[in-house]
One Martini backbone bead per residue (centre of mass of N, CA, C, O) as a GRO file, in nm:
protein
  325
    1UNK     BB    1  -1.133   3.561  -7.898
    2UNK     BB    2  -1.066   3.274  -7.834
    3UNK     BB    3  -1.229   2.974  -7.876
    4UNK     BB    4  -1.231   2.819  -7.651
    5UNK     BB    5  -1.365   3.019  -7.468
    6UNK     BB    6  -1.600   3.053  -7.618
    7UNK     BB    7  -1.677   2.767  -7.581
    8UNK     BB    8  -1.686   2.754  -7.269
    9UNK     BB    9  -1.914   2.952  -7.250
   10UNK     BB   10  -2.135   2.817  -7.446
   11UNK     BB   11  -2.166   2.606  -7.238
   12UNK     BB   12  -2.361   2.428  -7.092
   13UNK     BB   13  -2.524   2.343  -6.878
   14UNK     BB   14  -2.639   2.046  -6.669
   15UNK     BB   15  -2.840   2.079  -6.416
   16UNK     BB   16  -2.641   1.911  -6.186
   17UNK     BB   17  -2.613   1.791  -5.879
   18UNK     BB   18  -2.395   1.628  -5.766
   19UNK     BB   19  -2.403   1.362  -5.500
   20UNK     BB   20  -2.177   1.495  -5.319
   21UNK     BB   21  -2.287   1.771  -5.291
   22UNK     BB   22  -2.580   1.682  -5.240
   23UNK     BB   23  -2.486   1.563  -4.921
   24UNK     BB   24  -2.354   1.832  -4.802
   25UNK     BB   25  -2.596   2.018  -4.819
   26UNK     BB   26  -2.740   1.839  -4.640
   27UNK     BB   27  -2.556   1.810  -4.424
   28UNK     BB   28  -2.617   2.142  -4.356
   29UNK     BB   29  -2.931   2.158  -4.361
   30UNK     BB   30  -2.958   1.975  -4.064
   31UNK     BB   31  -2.760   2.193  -3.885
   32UNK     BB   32  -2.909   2.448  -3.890
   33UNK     BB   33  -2.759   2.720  -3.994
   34UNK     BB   34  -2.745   3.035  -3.959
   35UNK     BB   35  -2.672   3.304  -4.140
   36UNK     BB   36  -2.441   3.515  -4.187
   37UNK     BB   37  -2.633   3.765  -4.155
   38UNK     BB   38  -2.642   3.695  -3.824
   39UNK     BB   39  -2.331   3.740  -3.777
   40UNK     BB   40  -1.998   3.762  -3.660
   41UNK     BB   41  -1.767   3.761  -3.780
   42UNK     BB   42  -1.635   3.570  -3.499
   43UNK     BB   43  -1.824   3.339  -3.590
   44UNK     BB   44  -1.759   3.264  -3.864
   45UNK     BB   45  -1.467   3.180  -3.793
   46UNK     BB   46  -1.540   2.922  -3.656
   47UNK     BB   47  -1.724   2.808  -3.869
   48UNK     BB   48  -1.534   2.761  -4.093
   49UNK     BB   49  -1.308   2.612  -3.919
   50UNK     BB   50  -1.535   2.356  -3.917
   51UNK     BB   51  -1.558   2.288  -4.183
   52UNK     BB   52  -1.278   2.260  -4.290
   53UNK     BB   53  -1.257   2.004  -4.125
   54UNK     BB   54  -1.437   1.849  -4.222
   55UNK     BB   55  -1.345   1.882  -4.595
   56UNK     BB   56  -1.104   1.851  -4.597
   57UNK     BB   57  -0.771   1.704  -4.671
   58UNK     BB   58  -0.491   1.617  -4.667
   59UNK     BB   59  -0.149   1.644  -4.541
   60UNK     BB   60   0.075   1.694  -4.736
   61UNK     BB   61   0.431   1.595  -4.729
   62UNK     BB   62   0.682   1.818  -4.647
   63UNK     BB   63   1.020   1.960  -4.618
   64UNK     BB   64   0.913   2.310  -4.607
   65UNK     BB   65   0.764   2.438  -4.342
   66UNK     BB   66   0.761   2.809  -4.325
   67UNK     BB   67   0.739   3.067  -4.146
   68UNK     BB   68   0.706   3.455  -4.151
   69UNK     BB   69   0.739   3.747  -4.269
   70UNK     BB   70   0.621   4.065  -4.426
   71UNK     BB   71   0.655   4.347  -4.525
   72UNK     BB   72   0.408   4.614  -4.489
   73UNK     BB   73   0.185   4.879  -4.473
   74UNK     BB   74   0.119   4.793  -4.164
   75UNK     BB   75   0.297   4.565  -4.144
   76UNK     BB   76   0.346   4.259  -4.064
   77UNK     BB   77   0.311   3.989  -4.300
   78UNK     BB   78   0.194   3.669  -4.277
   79UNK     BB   79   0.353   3.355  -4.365
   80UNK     BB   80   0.382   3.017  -4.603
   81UNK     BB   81   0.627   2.825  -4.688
   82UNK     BB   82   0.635   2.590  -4.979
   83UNK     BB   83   0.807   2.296  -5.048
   84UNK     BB   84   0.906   1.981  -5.253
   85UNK     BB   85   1.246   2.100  -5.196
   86UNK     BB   86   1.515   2.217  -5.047
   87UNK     BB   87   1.641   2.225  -5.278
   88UNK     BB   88   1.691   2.463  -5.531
   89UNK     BB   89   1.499   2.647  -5.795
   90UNK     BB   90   1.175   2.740  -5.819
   91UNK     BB   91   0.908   2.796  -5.872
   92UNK     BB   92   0.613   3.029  -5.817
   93UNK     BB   93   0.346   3.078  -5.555
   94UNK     BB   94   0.095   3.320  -5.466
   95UNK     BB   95  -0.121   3.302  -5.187
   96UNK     BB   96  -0.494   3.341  -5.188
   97UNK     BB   97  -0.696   3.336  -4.944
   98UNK     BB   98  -1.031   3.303  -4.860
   99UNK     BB   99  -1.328   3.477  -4.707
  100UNK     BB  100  -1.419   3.740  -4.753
  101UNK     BB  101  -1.193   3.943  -4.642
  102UNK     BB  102  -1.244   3.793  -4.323
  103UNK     BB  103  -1.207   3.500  -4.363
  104UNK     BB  104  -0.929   3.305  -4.284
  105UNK     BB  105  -0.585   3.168  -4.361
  106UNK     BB  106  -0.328   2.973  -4.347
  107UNK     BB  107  -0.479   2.705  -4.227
  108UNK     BB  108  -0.751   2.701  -4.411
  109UNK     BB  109  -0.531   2.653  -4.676
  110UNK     BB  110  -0.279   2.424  -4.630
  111UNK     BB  111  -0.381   2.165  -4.790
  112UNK     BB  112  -0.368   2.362  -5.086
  113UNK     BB  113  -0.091   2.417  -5.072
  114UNK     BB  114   0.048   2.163  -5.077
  115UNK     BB  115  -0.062   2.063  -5.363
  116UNK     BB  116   0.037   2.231  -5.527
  117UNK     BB  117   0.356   2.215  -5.458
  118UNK     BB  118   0.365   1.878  -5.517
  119UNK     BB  119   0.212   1.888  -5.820
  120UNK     BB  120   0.381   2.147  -5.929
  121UNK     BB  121   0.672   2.139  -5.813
  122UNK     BB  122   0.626   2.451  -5.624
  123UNK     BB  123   0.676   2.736  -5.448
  124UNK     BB  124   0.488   2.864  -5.184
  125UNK     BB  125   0.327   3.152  -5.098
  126UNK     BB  126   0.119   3.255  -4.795
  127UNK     BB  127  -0.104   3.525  -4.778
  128UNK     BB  128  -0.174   3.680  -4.434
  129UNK     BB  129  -0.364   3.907  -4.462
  130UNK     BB  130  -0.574   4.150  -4.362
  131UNK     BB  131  -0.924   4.186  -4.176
  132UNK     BB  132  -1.192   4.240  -4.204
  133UNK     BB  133  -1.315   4.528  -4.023
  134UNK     BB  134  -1.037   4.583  -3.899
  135UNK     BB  135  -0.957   4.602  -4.232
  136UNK     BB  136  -1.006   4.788  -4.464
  137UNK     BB  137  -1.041   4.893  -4.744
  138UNK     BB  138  -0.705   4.881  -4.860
  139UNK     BB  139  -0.536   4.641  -4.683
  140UNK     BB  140  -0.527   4.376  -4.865
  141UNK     BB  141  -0.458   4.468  -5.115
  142UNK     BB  142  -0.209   4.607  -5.038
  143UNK     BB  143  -0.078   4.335  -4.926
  144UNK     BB  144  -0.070   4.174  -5.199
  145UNK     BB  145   0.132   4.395  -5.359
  146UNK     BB  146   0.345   4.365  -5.128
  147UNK     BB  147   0.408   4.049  -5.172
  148UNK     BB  148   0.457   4.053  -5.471
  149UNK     BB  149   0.677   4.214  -5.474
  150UNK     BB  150   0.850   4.077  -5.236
  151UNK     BB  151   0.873   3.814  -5.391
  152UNK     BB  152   1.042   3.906  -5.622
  153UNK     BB  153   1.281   4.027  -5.468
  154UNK     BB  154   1.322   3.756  -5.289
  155UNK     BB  155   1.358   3.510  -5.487
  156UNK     BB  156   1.596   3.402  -5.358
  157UNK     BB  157   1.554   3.350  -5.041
  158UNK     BB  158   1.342   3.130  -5.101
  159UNK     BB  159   1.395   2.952  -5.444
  160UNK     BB  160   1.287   3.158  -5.658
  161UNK     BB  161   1.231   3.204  -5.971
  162UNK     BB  162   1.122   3.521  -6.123
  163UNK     BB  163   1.055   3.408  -6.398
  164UNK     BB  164   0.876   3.211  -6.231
  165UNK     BB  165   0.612   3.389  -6.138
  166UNK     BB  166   0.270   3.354  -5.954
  167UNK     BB  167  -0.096   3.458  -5.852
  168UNK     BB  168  -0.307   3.326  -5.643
  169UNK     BB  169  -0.665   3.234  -5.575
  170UNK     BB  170  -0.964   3.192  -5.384
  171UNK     BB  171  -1.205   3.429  -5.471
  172UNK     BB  172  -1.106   3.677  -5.275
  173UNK     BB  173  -0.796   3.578  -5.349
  174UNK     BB  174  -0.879   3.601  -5.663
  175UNK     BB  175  -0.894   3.839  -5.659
  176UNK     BB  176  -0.635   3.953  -5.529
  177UNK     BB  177  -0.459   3.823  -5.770
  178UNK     BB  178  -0.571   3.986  -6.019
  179UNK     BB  179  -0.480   4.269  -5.812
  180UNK     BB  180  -0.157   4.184  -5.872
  181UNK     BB  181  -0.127   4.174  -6.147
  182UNK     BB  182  -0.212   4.431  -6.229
  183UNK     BB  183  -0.011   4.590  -6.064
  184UNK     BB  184   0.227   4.473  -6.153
  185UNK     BB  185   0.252   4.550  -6.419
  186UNK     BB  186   0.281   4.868  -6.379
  187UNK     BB  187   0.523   4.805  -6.193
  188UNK     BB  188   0.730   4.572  -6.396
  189UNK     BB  189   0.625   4.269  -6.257
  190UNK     BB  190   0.694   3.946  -6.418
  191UNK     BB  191   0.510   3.752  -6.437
  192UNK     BB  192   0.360   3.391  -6.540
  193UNK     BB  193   0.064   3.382  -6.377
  194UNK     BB  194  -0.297   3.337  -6.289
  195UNK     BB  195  -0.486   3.160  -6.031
  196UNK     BB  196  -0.842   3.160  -6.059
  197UNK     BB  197  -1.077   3.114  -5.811
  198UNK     BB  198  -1.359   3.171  -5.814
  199UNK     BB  199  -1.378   3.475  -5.829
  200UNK     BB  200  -1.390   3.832  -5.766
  201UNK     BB  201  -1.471   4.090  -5.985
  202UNK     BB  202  -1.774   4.272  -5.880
  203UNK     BB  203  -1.937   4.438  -5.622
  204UNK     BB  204  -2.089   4.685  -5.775
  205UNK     BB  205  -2.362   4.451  -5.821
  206UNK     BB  206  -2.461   4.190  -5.756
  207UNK     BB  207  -2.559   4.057  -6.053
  208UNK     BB  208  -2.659   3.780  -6.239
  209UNK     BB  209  -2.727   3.458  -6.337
  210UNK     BB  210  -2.581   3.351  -6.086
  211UNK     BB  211  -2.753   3.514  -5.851
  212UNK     BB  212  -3.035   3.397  -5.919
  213UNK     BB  213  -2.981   3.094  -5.958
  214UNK     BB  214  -2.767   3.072  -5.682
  215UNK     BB  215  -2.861   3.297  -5.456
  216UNK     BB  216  -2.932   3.002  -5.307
  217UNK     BB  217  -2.852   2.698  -5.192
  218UNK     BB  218  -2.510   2.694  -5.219
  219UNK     BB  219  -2.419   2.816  -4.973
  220UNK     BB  220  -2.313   3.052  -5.132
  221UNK     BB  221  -2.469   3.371  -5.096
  222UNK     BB  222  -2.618   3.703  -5.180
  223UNK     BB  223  -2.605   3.784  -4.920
  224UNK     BB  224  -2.333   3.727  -4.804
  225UNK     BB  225  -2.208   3.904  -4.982
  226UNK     BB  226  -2.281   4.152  -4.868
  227UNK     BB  227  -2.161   4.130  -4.626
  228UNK     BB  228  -1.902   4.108  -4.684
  229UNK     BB  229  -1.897   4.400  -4.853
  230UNK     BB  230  -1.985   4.576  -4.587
  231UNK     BB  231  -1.701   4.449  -4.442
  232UNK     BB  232  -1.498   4.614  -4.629
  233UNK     BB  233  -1.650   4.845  -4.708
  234UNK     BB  234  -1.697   5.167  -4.604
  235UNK     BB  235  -1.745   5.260  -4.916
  236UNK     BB  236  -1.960   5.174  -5.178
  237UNK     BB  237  -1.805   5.336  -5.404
  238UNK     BB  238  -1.556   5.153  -5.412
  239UNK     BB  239  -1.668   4.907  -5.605
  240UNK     BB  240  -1.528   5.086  -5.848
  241UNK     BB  241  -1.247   4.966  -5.768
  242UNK     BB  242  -1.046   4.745  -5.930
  243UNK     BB  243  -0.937   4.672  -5.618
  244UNK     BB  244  -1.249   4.546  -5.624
  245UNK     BB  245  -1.320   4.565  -5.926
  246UNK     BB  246  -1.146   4.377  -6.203
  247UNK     BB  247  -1.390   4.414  -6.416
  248UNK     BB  248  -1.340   4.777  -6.404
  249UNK     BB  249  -1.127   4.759  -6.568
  250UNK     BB  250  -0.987   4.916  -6.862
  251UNK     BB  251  -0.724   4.705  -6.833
  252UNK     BB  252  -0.586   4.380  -6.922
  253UNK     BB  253  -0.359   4.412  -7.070
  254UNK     BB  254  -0.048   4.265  -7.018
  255UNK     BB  255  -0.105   3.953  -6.888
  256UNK     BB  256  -0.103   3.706  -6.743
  257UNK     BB  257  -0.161   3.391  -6.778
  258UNK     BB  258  -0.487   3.238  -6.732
  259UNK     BB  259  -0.690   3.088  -6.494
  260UNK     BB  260  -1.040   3.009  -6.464
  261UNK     BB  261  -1.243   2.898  -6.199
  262UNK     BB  262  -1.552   2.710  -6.197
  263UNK     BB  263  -1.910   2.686  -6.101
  264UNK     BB  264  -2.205   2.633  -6.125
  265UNK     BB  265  -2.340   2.660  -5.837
  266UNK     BB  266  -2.211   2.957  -5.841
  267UNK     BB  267  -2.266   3.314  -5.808
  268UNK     BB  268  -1.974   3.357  -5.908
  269UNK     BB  269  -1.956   3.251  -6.216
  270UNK     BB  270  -2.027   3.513  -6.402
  271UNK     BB  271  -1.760   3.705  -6.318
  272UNK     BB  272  -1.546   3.522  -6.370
  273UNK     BB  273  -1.625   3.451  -6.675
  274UNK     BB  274  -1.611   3.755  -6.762
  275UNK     BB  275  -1.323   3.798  -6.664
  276UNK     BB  276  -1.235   3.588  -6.898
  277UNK     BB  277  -1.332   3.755  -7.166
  278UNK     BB  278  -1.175   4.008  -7.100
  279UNK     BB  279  -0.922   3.893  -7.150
  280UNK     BB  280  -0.896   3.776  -7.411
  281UNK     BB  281  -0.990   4.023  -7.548
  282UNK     BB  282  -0.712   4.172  -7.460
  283UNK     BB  283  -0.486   3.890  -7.522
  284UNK     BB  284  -0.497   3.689  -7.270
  285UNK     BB  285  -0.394   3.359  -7.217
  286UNK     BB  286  -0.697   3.180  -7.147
  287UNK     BB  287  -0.865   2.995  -6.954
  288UNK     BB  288  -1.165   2.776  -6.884
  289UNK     BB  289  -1.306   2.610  -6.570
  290UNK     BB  290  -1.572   2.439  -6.554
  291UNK     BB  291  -1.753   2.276  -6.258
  292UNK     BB  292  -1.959   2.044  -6.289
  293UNK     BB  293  -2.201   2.025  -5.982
  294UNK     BB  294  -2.065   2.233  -5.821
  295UNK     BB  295  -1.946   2.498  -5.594
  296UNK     BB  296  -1.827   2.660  -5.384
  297UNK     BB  297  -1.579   2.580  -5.228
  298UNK     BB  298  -1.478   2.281  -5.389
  299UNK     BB  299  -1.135   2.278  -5.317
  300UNK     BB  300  -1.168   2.279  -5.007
  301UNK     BB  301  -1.320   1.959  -5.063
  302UNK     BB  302  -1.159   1.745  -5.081
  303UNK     BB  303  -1.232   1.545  -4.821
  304UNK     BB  304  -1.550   1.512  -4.984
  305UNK     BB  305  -1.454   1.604  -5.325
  306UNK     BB  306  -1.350   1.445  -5.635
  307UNK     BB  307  -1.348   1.727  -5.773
  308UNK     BB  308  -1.163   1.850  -5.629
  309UNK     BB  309  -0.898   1.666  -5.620
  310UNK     BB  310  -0.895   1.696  -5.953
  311UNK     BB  311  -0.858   2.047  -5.965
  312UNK     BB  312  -0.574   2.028  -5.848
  313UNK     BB  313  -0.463   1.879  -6.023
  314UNK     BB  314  -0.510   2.079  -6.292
  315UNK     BB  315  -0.384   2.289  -6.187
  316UNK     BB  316  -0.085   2.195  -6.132
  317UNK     BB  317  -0.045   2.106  -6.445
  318UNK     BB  318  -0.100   2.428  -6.530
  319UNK     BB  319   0.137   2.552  -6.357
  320UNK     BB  320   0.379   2.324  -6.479
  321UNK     BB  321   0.320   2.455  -6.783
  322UNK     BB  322   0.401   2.752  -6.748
  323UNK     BB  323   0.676   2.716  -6.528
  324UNK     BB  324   0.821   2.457  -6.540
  325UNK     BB  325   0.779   2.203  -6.317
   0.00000   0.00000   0.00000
């Protein structure tokens, strides 16, 4: 394991909720919603929808932003092209949006994939996969594996470079990211990085020093992610597949280089963490950004958290500095 990681994972936490999180979280505590885990999948999407209203970020203004279709093992799946020039071949971000696979779409992650396009000056595809319970595992995880090989082989038709291909996501999209890295791998499809932001990357155990520590109050509980889990598989056996949780998977060597972002205060930063060691441990390039203060989808609230809209400039410059963009 490089020294960096080694260093990173080593460093102590803060112990302090930035000012602008607790301020959020305090006017979340005054609306006093009901927990996830008392709604409806369909309940929670609309609230979902209407926090991201919130908390979101501007939408930077690009020149190509065009919905598409990809082939995939169910059907078509919906997807959302951003490029930051109309002409030329640029890198590519094949991304995938959070939501513990039940909640979220294109549209719920559009002002972060743009600013992604934008500050990395790379081609963003995001991709619009099936949704728990109506689509239980592994559809999810099937519409990523075929998306990222659509991607890489149709990479002339987006205007994107295949061998500066990534695939990049936050959560539950964070583990989509991981578990198509680890596919391409296997199936001899080039990547060239994979941009894990605050990841699932174990669903088997639910528990460890983030679950204890943050598993209360900090927007994201350990109920909710049970919840989450309970809608996405059918069968709890199945937490035990890599396509499942990429942390119990047996190889990790000879994957793209990773950046993995974590918060202190989300109850996945411990799974995330490991999942950075383990990489590391197998010899990929991996690098570990914990953002001291922050919660879980701190990334995904630019419009009212200075450290979103930094964290989006780092991977960013992280992504333009793999790819070349």
């Amino acid at each position: 394991m490089s020294q960096d990681i080694a260093a990173a994972l080593a460093r102590p936490l803060s112990g302090q909720l930035h000012p602008q999180v607790a301020a959020h979280l305090a006017q979340l505590a005054a609306m006093n919603p009901p927990p996830i885990e008392a709604l409806s999948p369909e309940q929670v999407r609309v609230g979902f929808g209407m926090q991201l209203k919130m908390t979101a970020g501007p939408a930077a203004p690009l020149p190509v932003v065009r919905d598409l279709a990809i082939p995939g093992p169910g059907g078509a799946i919906k997807a959302r092209l951003y490029r930051p020039s109309a002409d030329g071949v640029l890198a590519g971000l094949v991304f995938f949006h959070g939501g513990g696979w039940v909640i979220g779409d294109l549209d719920s992650h559009d002002d972060l994939c743009r600013d992604l396009a934008a500050q990395a000056h790379c081609a963003v595809l995001a991709v619009d996969y099936r949704l728990a319970p109506e689509h239980r595992f592994p559809a999810a995880a099937d519409d990523a594996i075929a998306a990222t090989r659509w991607a890489s082989e149709h990479a002339a038709e987006l205007g994107i470079d295949p061998t500066r291909l990534a695939v990049g996501g936050d959560s539950a999209g964070g583990n989509l990211a991981a578990v198509s890295a680890l596919a391409a791998r296997d199936a001899g499809i080039p990547l060239a990085a994979q941009l894990l932001i605050y990841p699932v990357t174990d669903m088997a155990h639910l528990e460890g020093e983030s679950y204890t520590a943050c598993g209360e109050g900090y927007g994201l509980t350990a109920a909710a992610m049970a919840w989450f889990r309970d809608h996405y598989l059918a069968d709890a056996a199945a937490a035990q597949d890599w396509r499942v949780s990429p942390l119990l998977a047996s190889d990790l060597s000879r994957l793209p280089p990773a950046l993995v972002v974590t918060a202190e205060f989300d109850v996945l930063r411990s799974e995330g963490e490991a999942y950075a060691r383990r990489l590391a441990e197998a010899g990929v390039p991996t690098e570990l950004a914990r953002y001291d203060g922050m919660i879980h989808g701190f990334v995904s609230m630019a419009g009212v958290l200075d450290v979103g809209r930094q964290a989006r400039a780092d991977m960013a410059r992280w992504l333009g500095a793999r790819l070349g963009g």
